[in-house]
Every structure is written in structure tokens, then in C-alpha cells.
N, C-alpha and C positions, 0 to 999 in steps of 0.2 A: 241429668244430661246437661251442658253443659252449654255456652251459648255459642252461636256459631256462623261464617259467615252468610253469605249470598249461595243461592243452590247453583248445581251446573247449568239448569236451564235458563237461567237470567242470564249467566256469567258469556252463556254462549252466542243468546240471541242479543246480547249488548255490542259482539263485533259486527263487523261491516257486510261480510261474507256469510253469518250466523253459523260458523263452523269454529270449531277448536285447528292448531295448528295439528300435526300428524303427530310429534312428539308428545304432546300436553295430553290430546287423544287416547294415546296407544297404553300411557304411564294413568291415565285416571281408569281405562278400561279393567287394569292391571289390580290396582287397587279395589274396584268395583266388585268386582270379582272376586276379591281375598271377600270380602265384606259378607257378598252371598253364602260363600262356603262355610263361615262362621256360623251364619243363620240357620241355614241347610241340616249342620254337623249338631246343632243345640234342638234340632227338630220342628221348628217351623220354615213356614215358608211365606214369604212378603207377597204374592198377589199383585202388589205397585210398582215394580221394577221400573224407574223412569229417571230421569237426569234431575225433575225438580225436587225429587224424595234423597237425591245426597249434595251434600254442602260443605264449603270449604270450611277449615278453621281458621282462627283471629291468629293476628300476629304469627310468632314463632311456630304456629302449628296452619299455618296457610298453604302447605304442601301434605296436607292430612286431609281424605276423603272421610266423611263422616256419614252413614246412612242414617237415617228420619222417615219416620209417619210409619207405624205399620196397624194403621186402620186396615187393613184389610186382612193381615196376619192369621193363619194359620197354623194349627200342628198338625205336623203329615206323617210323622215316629211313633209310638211309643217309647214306654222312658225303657224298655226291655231292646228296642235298635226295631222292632219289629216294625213292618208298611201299613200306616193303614190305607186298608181296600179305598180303592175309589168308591164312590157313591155312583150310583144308576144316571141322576140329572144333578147339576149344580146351578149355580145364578152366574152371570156373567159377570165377572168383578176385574176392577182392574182402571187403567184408565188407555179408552179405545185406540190410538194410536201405538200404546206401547202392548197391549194383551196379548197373549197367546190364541193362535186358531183352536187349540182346544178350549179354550173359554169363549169364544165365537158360537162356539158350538155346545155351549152349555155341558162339558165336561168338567170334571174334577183336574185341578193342576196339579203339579208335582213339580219335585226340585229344576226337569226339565223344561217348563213354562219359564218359571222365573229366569232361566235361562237366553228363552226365546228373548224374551222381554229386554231382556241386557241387549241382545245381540242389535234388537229396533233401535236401541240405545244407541249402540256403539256406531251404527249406521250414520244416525241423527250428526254425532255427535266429530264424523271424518267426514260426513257430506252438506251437511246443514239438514234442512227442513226433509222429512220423511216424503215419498209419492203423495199419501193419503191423508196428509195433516191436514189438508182443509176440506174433507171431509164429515159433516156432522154425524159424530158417532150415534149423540142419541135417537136423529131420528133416520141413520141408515151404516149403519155399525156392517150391516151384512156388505155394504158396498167396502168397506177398510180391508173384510175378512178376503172377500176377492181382490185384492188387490197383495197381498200377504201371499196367497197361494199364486200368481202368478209370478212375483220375482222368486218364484221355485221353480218356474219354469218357463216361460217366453219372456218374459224380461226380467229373467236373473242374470243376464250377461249386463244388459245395464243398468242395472241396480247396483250391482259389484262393480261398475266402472267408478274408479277414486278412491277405492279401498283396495287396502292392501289383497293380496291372490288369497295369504291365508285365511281370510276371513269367508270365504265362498267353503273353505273347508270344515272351519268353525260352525257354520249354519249348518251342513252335512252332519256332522256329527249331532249338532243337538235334536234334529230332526231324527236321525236314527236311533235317539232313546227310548230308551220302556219307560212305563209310567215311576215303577219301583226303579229305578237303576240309579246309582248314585252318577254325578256328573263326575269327567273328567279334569276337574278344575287346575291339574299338572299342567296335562295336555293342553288347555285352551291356551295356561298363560305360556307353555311354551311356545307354541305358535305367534302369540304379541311377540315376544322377543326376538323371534325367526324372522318376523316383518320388519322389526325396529334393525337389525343385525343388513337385512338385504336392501333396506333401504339406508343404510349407512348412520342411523338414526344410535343414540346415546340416552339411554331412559334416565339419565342424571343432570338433562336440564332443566332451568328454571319454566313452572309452569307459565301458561298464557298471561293469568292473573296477576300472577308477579311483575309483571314489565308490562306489556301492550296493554295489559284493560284497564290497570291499576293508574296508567300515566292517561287515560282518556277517561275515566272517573274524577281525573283530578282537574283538567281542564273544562269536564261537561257533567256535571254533576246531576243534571236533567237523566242520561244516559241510563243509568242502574235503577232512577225512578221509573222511567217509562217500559225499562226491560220489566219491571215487575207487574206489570200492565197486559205490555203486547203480549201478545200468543202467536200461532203459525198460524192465524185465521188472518194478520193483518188490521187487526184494530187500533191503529194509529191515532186516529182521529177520537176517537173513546178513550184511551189513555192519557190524550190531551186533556179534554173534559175533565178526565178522574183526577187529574192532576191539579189542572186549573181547582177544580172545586176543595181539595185537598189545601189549595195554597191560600182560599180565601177565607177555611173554614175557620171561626174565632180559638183566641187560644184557648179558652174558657171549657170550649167542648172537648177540648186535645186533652186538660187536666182532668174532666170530667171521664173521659178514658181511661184513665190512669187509676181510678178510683179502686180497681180491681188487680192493680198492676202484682202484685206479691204471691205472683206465680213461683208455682213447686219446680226449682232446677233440681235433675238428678244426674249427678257426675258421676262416672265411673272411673276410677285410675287402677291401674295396674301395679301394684309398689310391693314387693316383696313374695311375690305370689296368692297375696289375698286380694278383694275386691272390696274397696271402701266406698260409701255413698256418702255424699255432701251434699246437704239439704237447704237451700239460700236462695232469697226472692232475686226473679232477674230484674234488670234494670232495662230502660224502655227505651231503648236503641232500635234501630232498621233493622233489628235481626228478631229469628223467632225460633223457637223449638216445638216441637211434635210428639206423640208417641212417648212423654213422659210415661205414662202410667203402664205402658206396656214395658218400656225400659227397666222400670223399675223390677215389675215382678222378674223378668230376668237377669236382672243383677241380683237381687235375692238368692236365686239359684244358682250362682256362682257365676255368670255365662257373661265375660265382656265381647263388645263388637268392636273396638277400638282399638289394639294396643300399640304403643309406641316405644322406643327407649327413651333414654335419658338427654338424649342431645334433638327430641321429637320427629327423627326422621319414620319413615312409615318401615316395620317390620316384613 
């Protein structure tokens, strides 16, 4: 894997409003999406669905969604296409703001979870900050899970106020699936494009990152440190700390970090219709990668999550 920018979760809670613009939104949704159906179509299923688990790429591939971490990763196929059965009780996995009510409820997920998941996502990510983000999942996760079933129903008119209409239909939809049913992933993105089309919207411009965050990274450089700090709990003041202490800590102990630095990158590239793997220590920049080892056995098997053309725009 390859190294890679800042996730959407910093990138997002680094503006002012902590939302992406409607077009940046609609075209990362888009891609996010392609991403899942990949995973879905190879037989697992991510479990993490969340804005911090994809990241942009460096340079010339900084309009490229990259998904990351699948600690939680499952397979939900057989290598024959067959379902496997749910299980009777499962554990509640995920992380509690983006989870599915069926993992609330200690059910088995399905490609339609990971779904749900996106869909918290894509809320987050046209409205800012979720109803129930400062809500302490671990010690009341069932208060998140209440609050999930009600924008289904008394206050799903304003939950869906800021987002596009389609998107009230998008949740319809993933909420009306079987556990086995594969997703509609045609359908969903044609509805993004329905929204981008009705709202006059151009999925061909420059993301947020490219111009507004890029040019206030450049003047406040504090900004993408402290986003990688704060959360939707509001930790201001702790991010200060962590930072302050970060700034004073000697260099001696930064190098002594590094000591282990000649970590396994595993790159996937698309060139000819084969899958090559390039194997090369990263180097110790503000970036980080995840879910090498998972990645890995899946390129093994042929299976890329990434592919681009030649001029790097997103397929």
C-alpha cells in the first residue's frame, strides 16, 4: 500500500463549518461507494465504514479516494458466490457513531450495514457533526442506537434538512434490504448524480482540498495538527496539550521513534491487467498506512481496491 494523504475526517473537521462543500461531498460519496462494491464483489465486508478509514492521495493522485484499516474485515461469500448464513448473536463491532442498528443489536452485518455506515458517513460529511457524536458510545451506545431509529421516523424530516431529497431515498432503500441481497450500488450512484444534476452541481470540480484547505494549511499549519487531535467530543483544549507536549518533546526521542521506522509498504498498481506488489520502507512523514497485511493477502488473490488510468483521474 502505498502512502497516502490526511483521512476525510481531519480534512473535514479542519474547516470552519466542519462540513465538506456539496460538490467535494456528492463526488467523494461517489467514489466511496465505488470502493465498497469492490470489497463487497471480492467477498468481504469492512465492518468500519467511516470518513477516518479513507484518505486522500499525495500529489497528482490527491482527487483519488483511497480506503484503509480493515481491522474489523470480514468474509460474508464464499469463493462458490454462495451467503454465508448469519450467525444467531455476533459482537458489536464498528465504531459507534458510524455502526449499523443491526450491530446495536448484536446481529450479523451484511454488505447492507456497511452501507448504512456510508450513508452516517455521507450525512456527516453534507451536514457536519452527526445528532449523536457526543454521545459516549462505550458507556451508552444503546442511547446512539435510539437516536438512529428516530431520524427513521420523528425526526427524519430534520435530519434530512441540508441534504440533498435523494438521499431520504437512499436510506429507504438500504433499510429495505435482506441480509443476503446484494446492494444497488448503480442505483445509489445514480441518484448522487440526480442530486448533483438538480442542484446544478458539475462532479468535475476541484475538490475542497485542492483550494480552500490546502491554502489555510498553508497559512496555519497548527490547523491539520490539531484536526488530527479534535474529535466531535470537542477536545480543544487536550489537543492543545497534546500538541504543546509534542512541540517540546526532545529530538532524541523523535529519532528513537524512528528506530523501527522500515515499515512494509504494499502498493498495488493496475498496468497491463496484472497486479504487481512493490515492497519498500516508508519514509516518516505526517502520513500513515493501515491494513497492510490484509491488503496484502488480497492482492495475492488478484483483488485491487484502487484503480486509476494513466492520466490518475478516478475510473
Amino acid at each position: 500500500m502505498q502512502l497516502v494523504g490526511p483521512d476525510l475526517g481531519k480534512l473535514r473537521r479542519s474547516l470552519i463549518d466542519k462540513r465538506f462543500s456539496v460538490p467535494t461531498a456528492l463526488r467523494v460519496l461517489q467514489q466511496t461507494l465505488r470502493r465498497l462494491e469492490v470489497l463487497h464483489d471480492a467477498g468481504w465486508l469492512c465492518r468500519d465504514v467511516k470518513a477516518p478509514n479513507f484518505c486522500i492521495g499525495l500529489g497528482n493522485e490527491s482527487g483519488v479516494i483511497y480506503m484503509l484499516d480493515f481491522g474489523f474485515a470480514r468474509k460474508f461469500k464464499e469463493t462458490n458466490g454462495a451467503i454465508i448464513p448469519a450467525r444467531e448473536a455476533a459482537a458489536l463491532l464498528g465504531t459507534f457513531q458510524y455502526t449499523s442498528l443491526a450491530s446495536h443489536e448484536h446481529k450479523d452485518q451484511a454488505p447492507k450495514d456497511d452501507l448504512e455506515s456510508w450513508f452516517y458517513m455521507a450525512a456527516e460529511l453534507l451536514k457536519g457533526p452527526l445528532p449523536w457524536c457526543k454521545i459516549d458510545g462505550h458507556k451508552e451506545h444503546q442511547k446512539i442506537a435510539e437516536q438512529k431509529r428516530l431520524i427513521r421516523t420523528e425526526h427524519r424530516a430534520a435530519f434530512m434538512e441540508g441534504m440533498p431529497s435523494e438521499f431520504d431515498l437512499i436510506l429507504s432503500k438500504i433499510d429495505g434490504m435482506t441480509f443476503s441481497e446484494r446492494p444497488q450500488y448503480h442505483v445509489f450512484n445514480a441518484l448522487i448524480d440526480q442530486a448533483a444534476e438538480k442542484l446544478g452541481i458539475t462532479l468535475h470540480e476541484p475538490f475542497d482540498w485542492q483550494n480552500i484547505i490546502i491554502k489555510i494549511f498553508q497559512q496555519n499549519t497548527r490547523v491539520m495538527r490539531k484536526a488530527q487531535y479534535v474529535g466531535e467530543l470537542g477536545e480543544s483544549n487536550l489537543a492543545s496539550m497534546k500538541m504543546e507536549e509534542e512541540e517540546r518533546a526532545p529530538k532524541l526521542e523523535q529519532s528513537q521513534s524512528l528506530k523501527c521506522s522500515r515499515m512494509i509498504e504494499v502498493k498495488s498498481k493496475v498496468l497491463a491487467g496484472r497486479c504487481f506488489i512493490s515492497i519498500k520502507p516508508l519514509s516518516a512523514h505526517n502520513y500513515y498506512y493501515r491494513g497492510a497485511t490484509f491488503c496484502h493477502m488480497l492482492i495475492l488473490k488478484g483483488i485491487v481496491f484502487v484503480a486509476q488510468n494513466k492520466h490518475g483521474a478516478d475510473p
